[in-house]
C-alpha positions as CSV (number, residue, x, y, z in Angstrom):
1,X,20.5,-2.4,-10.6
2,X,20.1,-1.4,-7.0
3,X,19.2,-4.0,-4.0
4,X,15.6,-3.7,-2.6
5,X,16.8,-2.2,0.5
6,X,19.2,0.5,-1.6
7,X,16.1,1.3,-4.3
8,X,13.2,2.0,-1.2
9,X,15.9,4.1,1.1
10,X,16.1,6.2,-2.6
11,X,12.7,6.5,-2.7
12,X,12.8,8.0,1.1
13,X,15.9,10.2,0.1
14,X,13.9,11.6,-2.8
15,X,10.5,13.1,-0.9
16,X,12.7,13.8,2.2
17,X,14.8,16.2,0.0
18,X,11.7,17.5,-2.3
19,X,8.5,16.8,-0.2
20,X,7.8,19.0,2.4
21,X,5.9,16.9,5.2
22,X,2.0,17.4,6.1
23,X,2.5,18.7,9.7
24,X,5.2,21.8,8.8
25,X,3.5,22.9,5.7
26,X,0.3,23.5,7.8
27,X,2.3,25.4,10.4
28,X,3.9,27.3,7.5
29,X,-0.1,28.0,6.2
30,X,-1.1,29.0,9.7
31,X,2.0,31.7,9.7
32,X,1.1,32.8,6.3
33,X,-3.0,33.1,8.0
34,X,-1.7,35.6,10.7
35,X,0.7,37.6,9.1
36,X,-0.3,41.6,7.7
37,X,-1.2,41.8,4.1
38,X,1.4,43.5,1.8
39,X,4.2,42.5,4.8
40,X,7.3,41.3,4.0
41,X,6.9,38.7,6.4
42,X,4.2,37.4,4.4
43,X,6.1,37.9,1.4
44,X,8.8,35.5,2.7
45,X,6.2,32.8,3.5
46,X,3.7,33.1,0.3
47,X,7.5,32.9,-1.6
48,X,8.3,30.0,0.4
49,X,4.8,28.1,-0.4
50,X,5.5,28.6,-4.1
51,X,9.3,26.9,-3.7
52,X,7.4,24.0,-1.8
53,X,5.0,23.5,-4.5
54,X,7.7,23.7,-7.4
55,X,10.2,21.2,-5.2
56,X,6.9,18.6,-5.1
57,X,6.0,19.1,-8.3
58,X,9.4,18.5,-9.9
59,X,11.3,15.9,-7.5
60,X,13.4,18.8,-6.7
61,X,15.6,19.9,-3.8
62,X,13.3,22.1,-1.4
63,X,16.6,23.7,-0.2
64,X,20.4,24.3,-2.8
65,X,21.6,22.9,1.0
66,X,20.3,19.6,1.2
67,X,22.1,19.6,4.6
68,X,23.7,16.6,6.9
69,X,22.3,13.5,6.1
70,X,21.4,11.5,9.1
71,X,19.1,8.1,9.0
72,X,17.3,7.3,12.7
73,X,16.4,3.2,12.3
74,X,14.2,1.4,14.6
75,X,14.9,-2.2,13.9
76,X,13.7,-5.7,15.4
77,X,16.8,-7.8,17.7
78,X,18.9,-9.1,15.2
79,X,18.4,-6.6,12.4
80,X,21.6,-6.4,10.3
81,X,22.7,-3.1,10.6
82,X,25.8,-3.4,8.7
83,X,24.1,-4.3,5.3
84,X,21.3,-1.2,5.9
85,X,24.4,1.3,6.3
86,X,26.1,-0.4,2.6
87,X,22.6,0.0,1.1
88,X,21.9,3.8,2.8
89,X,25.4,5.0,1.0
90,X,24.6,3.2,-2.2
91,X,21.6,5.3,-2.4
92,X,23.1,8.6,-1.0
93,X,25.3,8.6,-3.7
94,X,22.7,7.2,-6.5
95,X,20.5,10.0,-4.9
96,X,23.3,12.9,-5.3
97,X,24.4,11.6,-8.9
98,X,20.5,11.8,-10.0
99,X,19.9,15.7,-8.4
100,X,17.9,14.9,-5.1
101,X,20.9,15.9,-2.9
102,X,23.8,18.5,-4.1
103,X,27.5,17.3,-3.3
104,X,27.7,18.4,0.4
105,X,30.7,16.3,2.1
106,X,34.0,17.7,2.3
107,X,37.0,17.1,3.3
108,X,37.3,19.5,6.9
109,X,41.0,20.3,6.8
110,X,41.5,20.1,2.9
111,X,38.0,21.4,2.0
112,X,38.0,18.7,-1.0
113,X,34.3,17.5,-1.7
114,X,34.1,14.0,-2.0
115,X,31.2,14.6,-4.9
116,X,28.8,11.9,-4.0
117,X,28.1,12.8,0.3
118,X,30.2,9.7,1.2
119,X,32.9,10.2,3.5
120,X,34.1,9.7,7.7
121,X,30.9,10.4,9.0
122,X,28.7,11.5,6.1
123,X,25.9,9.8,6.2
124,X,25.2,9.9,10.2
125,X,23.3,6.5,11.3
126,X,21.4,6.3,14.5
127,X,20.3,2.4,15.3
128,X,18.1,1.8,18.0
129,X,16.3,-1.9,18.4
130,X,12.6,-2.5,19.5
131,X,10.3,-5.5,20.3
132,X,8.5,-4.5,17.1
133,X,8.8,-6.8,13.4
134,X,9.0,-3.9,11.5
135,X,11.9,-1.4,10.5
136,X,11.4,2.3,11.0
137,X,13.4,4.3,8.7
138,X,13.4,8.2,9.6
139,X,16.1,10.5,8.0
140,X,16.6,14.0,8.2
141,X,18.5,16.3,5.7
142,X,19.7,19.5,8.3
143,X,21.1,22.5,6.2
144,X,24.0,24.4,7.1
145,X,22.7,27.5,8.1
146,X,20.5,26.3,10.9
147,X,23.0,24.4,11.9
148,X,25.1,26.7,12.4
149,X,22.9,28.9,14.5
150,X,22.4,25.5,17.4
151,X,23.8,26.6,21.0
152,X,24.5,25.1,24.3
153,X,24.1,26.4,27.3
154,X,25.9,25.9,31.0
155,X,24.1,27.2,33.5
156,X,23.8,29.5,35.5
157,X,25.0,31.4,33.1
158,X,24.7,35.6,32.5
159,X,23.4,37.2,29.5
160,X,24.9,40.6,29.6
161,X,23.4,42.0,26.5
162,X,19.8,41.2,28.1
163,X,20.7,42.3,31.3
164,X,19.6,38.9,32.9
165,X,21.0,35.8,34.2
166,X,19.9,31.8,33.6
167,X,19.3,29.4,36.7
168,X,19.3,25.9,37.0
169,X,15.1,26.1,36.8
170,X,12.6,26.0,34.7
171,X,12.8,29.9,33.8
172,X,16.7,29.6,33.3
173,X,16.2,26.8,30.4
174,X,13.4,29.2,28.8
175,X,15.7,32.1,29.3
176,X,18.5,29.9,27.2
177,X,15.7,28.6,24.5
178,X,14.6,32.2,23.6
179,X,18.4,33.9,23.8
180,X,19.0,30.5,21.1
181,X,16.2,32.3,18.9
182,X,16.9,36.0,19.4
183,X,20.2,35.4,18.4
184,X,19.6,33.2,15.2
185,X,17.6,36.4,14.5
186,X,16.7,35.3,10.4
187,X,20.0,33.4,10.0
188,X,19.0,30.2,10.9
189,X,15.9,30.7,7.9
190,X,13.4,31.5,10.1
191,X,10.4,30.5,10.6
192,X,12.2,27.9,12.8
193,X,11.7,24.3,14.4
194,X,13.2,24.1,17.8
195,X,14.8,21.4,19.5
196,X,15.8,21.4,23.1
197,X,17.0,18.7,25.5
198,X,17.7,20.1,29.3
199,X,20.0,17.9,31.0
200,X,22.2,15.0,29.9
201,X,26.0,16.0,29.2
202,X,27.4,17.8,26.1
203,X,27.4,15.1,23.7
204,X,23.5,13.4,24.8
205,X,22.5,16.8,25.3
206,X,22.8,17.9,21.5
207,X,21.8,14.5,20.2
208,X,18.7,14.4,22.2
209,X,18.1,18.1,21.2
210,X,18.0,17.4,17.5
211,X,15.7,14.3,18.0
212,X,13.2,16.3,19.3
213,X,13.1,17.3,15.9
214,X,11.6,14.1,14.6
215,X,8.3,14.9,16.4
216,X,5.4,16.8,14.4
217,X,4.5,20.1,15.4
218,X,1.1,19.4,16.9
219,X,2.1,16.5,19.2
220,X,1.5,16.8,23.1
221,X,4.5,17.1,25.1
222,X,3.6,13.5,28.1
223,X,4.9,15.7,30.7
224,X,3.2,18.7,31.8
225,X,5.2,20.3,32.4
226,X,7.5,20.4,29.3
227,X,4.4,20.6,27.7
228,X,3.4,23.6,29.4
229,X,7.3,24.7,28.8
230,X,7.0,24.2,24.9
231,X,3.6,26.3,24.4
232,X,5.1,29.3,26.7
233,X,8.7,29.4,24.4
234,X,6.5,28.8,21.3
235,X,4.6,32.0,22.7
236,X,7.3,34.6,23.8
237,X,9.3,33.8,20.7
238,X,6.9,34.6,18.2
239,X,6.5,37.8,20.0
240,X,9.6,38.6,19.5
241,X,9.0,40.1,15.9
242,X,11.8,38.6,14.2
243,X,9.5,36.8,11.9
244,X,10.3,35.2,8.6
245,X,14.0,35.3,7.3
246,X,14.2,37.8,10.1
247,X,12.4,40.4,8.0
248,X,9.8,41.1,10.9
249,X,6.6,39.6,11.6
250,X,4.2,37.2,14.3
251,X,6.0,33.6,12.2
252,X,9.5,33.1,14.2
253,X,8.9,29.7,15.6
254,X,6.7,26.9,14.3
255,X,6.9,25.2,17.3
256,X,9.7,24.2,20.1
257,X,9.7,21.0,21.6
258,X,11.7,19.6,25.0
259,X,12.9,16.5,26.3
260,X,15.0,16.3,29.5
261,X,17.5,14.1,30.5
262,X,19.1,13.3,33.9
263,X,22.4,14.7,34.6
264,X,25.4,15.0,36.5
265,X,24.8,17.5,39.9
266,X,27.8,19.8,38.5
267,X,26.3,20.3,35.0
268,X,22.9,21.8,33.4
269,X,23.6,22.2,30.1
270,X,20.6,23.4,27.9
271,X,20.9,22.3,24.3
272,X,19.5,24.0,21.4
273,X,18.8,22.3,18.1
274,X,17.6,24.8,15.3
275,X,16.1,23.8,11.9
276,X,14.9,26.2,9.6
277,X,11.4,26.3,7.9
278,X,12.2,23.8,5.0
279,X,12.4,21.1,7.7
280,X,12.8,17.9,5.8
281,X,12.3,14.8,7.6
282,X,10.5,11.5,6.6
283,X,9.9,8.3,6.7
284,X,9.4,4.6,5.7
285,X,8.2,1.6,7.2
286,X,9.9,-1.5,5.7
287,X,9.5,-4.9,5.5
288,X,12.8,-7.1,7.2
289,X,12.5,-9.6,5.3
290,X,12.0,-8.4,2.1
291,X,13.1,-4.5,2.6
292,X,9.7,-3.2,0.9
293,X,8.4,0.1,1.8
294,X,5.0,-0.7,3.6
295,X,3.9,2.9,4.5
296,X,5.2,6.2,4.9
297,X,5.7,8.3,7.7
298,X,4.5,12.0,8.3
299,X,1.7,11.6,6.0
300,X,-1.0,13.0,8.2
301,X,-0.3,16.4,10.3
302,X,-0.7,15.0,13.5
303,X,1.3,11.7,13.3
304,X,3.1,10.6,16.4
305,X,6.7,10.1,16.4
306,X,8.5,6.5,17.4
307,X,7.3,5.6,20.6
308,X,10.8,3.8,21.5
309,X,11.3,5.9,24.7
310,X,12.8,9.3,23.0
């Protein structure tokens, strides 16, 4: 029989994989609200709504890629973090011998898969501790193909196929956010989520990038001018008419958000963290002592993320 700790970070693993949270399914509805009748755009997203709906209904993957399994705890001083990473792989591999996640971790020079996600690196675990009694559990399962179509950018930096070139200001970084999306084009499974960090180095810069992720779309950026940043990305790129799976359309982007980090004078690195429209990420709060789930996370649409200074 599983721990406490091993059977409730299951129960996470389960809806993450299967559950499509509150905030992107009513971005996904407000796509499928503005796009033509009969298009193929709106096609894509009333196929997608009916793959949500069976995933839910079943305990099924949303996605065949149940993607890179990374946890992001917030724990109290003290917390062991050694016994939650032995539970968390205990339950990864309960979770992909039971169907919620398909065997995804191989082996990168032999290409052997390990068959239950366990191996150097697979799961990813992000620990941060807070003043707070509670434990904050968020993971996110980040397929392949959006993945894939992340970028970084140095800048300045030329872009010779739009006939433009990226500063180290605010119009440089949205330059480098919407080339990110033009050329993901549909590949990345678009309608997208968009993560960005400006600043930090190469490393901090794509962490940072793909926590932005965590947050729900309809959150407030605290700075205005990131704020102000997000909404204008958000804006040109669904202009762009790449739309769904790239088949055309007003639904590219269901939202971007930005964080920025300080960096070194020499560097500017704008990083770009795409996920695609089944963007699975949720959440437990748990009990320390005990390792009960006490609520879940990204029940409501407008939710706010962890407020431990991302």
């Amino acid at each position: 029989m599983p721990d406490t700790l091993s059977a409730s970070l299951l129960d996470l693993i389960r809806r993450t994989s299967s559950d499509l949270p509150a905030d992107i399914r009513r971005a996904l509805q407000s796509g499928r609200e503005k796009e033509a009748r009969g298009s193929r755009a709106l096609l894509a997203l009333d196929t997608i709504d009916c793959n949500i709906g069976t995933a839910e209904a079943e305990s099924a993957p949303i996605c065949q890629d149940t993607g890179m399994i990374k946890f992001y705890v917030h724990h109290p001083v003290g917390y062991d973090t050694l016994r939650f990473e032995e539970s968390a792989r205990a339950a990864v591999a309960e979770g992909t011998a039971i169907g919620y996640l398909r065997q995804n971790s191989v082996d990168s020079l032999t290409g052997k898969n390990t068959g239950n996600n366990l191996g150097p690196g697979t799961p990813l675990f992000h620990f941060q501790a807070w003043r707070r009694p509670d434990v904050d559990v968020r993971l996110m399962l980040k397929g392949g193909g959006c993945e894939n179509v992340g970028a970084q950018y140095s800048l300045p930096m030329e872009f010779p196929e739009l006939g433009k070139k990226a500063g180290r200001d605010a119009e440089g970084v949205k330059l480098a956010v919407l080339h990110a999306i033009w050329k993901a084009q549909g590949k990345g499974c678009a309608p997208g989520y968009i993560g960005v960090c400006v600043g930090g180095d190469r490393a901090s810069g794509l962490e940072v990038a793909k926590e932005q992720l965590l947050r729900v779309v309809g959150d407030t950026n605290p700075d205005p001018a990131l704020a102000a940043l997000e909404d204008e990305c958000a804006r040109i790129a669904n202009g762009l008419g790449i739309g769904p799976m790239g088949f055309g359309g007003d639904t590219t982007v269901l939202a971007v958000k930005i964080a920025a980090r300080n960096r070194l004078p020499a560097s500017f690195f704008v990083s770009v963290s795409y996920a695609c429209w089944a963007h699975r990420r949720r959440g437990v709060v748990l009990d320390p002592a005990t390792d009960a789930i006490t609520g879940w996370l990204y029940e409501t649409p407008d939710e706010a993320a962890p407020d431990a200074g991302h």
